[in-house]
BALUMKE-34567 format. One record per residue: x, y, z of N, C-alpha, C in turn; chain. Coordinates in steps of 0.1 Angstrom, whole numbers, plus 5000, padded with zeros to 4 digits. Layout:
! BALUMKE-34567
+------+------+------+-------+-------+-------+------+------+------+--------+
! n.px ! n.py ! n.pz ! ca.px ! ca.py ! ca.pz ! c.px ! c.py ! c.pz ! cadena !
+------+------+------+-------+-------+-------+------+------+------+--------+
!    X !    Y !    Z !     X !     Y !     Z !    X !    Y !    Z !      A !
...
+------+------+------+-------+-------+-------+------+------+------+--------+
END
This chain:
! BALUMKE-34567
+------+------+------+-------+-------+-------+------+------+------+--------+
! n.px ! n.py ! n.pz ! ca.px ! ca.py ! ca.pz ! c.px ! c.py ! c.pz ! cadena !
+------+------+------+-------+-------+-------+------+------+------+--------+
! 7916 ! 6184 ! 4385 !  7902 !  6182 !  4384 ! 7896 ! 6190 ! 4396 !      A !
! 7885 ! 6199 ! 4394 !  7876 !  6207 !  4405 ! 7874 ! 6199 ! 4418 !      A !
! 7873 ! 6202 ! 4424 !  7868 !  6191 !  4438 ! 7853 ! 6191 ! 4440 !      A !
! 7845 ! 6178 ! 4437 !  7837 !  6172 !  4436 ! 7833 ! 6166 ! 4420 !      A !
! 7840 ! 6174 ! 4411 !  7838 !  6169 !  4396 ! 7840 ! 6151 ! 4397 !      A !
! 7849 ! 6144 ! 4404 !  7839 !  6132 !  4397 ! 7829 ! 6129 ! 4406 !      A !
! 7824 ! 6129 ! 4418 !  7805 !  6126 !  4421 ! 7800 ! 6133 ! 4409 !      A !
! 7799 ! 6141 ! 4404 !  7791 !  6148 !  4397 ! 7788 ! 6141 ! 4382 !      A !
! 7802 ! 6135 ! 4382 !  7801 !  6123 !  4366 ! 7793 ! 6113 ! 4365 !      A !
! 7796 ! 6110 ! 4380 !  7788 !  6095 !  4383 ! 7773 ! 6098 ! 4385 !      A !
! 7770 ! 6107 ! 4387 !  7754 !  6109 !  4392 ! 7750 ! 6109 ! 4404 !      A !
! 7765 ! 6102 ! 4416 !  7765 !  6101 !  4425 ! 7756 ! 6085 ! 4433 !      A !
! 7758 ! 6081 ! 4424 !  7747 !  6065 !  4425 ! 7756 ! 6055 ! 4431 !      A !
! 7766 ! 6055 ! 4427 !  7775 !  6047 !  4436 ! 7771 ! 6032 ! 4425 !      A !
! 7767 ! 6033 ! 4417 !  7765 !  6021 !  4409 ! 7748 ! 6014 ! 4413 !      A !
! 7741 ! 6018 ! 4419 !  7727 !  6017 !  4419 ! 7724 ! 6015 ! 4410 !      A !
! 7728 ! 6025 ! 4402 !  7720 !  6022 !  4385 ! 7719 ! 6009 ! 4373 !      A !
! 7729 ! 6005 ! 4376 !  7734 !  5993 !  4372 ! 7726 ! 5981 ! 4380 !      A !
! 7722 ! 5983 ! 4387 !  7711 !  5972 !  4394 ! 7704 ! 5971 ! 4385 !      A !
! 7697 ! 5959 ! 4383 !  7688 !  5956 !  4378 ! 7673 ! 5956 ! 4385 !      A !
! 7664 ! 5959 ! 4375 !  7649 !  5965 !  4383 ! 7647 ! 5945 ! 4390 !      A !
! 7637 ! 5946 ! 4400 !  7638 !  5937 !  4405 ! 7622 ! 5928 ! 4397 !      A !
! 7625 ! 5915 ! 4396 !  7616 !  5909 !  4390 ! 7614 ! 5894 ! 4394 !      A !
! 7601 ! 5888 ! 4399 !  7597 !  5885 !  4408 ! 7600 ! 5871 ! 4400 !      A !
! 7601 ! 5868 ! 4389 !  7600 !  5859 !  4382 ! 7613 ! 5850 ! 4376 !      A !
! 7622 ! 5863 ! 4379 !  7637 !  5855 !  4381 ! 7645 ! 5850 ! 4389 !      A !
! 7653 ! 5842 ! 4388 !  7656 !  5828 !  4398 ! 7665 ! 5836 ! 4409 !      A !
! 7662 ! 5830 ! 4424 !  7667 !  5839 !  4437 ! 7672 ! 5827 ! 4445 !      A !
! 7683 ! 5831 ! 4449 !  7691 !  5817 !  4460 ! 7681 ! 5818 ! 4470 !      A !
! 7672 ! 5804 ! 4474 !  7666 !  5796 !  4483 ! 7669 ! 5804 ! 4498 !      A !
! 7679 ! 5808 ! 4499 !  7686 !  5812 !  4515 ! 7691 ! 5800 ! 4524 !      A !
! 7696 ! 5786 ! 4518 !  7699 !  5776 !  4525 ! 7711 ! 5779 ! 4532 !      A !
! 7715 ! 5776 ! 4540 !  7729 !  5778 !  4548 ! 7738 ! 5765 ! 4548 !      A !
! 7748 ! 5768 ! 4545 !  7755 !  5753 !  4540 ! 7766 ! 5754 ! 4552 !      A !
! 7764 ! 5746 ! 4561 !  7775 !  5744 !  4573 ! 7789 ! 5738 ! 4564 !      A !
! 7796 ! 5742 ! 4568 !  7809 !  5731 !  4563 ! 7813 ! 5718 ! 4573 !      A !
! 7816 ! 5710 ! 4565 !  7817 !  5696 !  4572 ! 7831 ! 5695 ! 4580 !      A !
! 7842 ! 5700 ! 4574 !  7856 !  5702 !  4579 ! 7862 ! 5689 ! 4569 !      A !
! 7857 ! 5682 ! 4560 !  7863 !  5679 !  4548 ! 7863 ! 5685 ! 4537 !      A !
! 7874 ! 5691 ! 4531 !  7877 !  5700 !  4519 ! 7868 ! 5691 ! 4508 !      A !
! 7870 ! 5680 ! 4506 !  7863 !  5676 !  4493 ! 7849 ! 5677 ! 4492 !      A !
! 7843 ! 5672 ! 4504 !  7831 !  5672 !  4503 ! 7822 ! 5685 ! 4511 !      A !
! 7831 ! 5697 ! 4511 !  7825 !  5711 !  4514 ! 7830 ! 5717 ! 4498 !      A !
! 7837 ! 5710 ! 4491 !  7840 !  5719 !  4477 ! 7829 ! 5717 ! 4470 !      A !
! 7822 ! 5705 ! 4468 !  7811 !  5698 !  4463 ! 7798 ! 5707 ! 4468 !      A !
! 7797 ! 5710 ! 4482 !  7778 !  5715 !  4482 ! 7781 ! 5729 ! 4479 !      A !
! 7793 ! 5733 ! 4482 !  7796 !  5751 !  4477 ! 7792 ! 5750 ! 4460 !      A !
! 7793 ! 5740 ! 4453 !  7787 !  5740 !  4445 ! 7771 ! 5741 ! 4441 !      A !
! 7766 ! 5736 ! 4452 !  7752 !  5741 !  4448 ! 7748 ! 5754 ! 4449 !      A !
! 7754 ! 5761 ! 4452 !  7754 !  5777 !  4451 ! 7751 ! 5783 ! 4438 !      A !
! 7756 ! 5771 ! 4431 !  7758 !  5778 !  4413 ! 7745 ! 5775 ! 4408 !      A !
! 7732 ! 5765 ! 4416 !  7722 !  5767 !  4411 ! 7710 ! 5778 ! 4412 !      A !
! 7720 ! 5785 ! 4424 !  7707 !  5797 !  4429 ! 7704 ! 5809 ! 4416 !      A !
! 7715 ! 5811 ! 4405 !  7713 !  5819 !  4399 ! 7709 ! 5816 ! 4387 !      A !
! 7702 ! 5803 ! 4386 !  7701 !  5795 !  4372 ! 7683 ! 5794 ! 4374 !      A !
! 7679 ! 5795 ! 4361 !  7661 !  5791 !  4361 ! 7666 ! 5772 ! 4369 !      A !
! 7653 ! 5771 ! 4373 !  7651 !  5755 !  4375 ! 7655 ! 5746 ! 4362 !      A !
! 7654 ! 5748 ! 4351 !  7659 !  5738 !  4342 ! 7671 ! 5736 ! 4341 !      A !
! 7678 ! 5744 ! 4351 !  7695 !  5746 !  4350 ! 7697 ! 5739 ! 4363 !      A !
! 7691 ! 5734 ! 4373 !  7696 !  5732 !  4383 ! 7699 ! 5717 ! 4385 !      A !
! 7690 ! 5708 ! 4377 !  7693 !  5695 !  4374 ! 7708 ! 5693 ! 4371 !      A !
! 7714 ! 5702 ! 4362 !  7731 !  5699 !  4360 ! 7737 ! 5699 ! 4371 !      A !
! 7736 ! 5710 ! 4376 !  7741 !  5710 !  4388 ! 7741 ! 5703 ! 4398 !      A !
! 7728 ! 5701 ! 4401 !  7730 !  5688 !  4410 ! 7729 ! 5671 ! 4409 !      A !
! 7729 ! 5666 ! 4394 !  7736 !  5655 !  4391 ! 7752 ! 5661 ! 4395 !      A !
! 7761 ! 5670 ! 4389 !  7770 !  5676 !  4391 ! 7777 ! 5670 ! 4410 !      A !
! 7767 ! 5677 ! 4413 !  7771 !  5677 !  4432 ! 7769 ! 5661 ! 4435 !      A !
! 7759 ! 5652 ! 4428 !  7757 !  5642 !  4437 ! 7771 ! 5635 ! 4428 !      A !
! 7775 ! 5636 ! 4416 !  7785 !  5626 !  4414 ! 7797 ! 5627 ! 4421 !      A !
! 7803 ! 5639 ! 4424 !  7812 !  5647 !  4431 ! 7814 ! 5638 ! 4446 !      A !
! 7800 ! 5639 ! 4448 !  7800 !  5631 !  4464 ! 7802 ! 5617 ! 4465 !      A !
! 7794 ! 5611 ! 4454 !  7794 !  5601 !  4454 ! 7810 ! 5593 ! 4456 !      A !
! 7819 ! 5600 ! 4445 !  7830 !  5598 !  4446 ! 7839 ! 5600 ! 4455 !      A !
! 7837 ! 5608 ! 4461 !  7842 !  5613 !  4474 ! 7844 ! 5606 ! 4487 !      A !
! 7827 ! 5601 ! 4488 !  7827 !  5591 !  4499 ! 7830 ! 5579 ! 4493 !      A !
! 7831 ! 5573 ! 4482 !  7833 !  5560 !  4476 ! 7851 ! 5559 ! 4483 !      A !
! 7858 ! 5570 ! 4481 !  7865 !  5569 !  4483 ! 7869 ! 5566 ! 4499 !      A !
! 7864 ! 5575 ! 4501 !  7867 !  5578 !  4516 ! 7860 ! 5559 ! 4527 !      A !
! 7853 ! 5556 ! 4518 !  7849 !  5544 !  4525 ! 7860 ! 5529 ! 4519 !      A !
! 7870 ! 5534 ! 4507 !  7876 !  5524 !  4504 ! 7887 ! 5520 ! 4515 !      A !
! 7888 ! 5509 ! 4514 !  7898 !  5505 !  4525 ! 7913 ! 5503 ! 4520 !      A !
! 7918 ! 5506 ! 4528 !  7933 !  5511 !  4524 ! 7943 ! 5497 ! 4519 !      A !
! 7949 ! 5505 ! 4514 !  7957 !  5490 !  4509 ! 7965 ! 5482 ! 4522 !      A !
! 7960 ! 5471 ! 4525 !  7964 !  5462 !  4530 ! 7979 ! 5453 ! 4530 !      A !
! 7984 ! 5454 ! 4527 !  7999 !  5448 !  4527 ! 8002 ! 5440 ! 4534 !      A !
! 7999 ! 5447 ! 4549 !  8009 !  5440 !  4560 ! 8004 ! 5427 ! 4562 !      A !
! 8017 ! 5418 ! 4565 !  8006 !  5406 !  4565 ! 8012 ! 5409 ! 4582 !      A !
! 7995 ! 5403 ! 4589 !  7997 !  5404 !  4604 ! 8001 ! 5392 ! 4610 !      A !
! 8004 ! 5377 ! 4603 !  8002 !  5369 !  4606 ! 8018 ! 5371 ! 4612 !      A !
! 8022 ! 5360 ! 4629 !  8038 !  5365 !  4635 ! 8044 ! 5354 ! 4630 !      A !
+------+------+------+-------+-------+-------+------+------+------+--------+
END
């Protein structure tokens, strides 16, 4: 192949073109910043609301029943008390 023949295939766009024209009216992530908590379960869960930014608003309700049940469970757990066994009595 010539040297430069493939820029010249591509148009040299680098894939620009394939962008889509920008439209003010389609749904754009908020820019919220999601700290991580340093628990895996309950940072798997809000990384989930990520999946709303790219959805109209009538899509985001799933999502976040989605996140709140996730948590809910999470912490339900995390607040259960462990199984007791021992008996302390000497």
């Amino acid at each position: 192949m010539p040297a430069g023949a493939g820029a010249a295939g591509t148009g040299g766009t680098n894939g620009a073109a394939a962008e889509e024209p920008y439209d003010p009216a389609a749904p754009a992530p908020l820019g919220v910043e999601r700290v991580p908590t340093g628990h895996a379960g309950i940072d798997a869960h809000l990384e989930r609301l990520a999946d709303a930014d790219h959805l109209p608003a009538d899509g985001h309700l799933e999502v976040y029943e989605d996140v709140h049940r996730g948590l809910r469970s999470t912490l339900t757990t995390l607040d259960a008390r462990p199984d007791d066994s021992y008996d302390h009595r000497s």
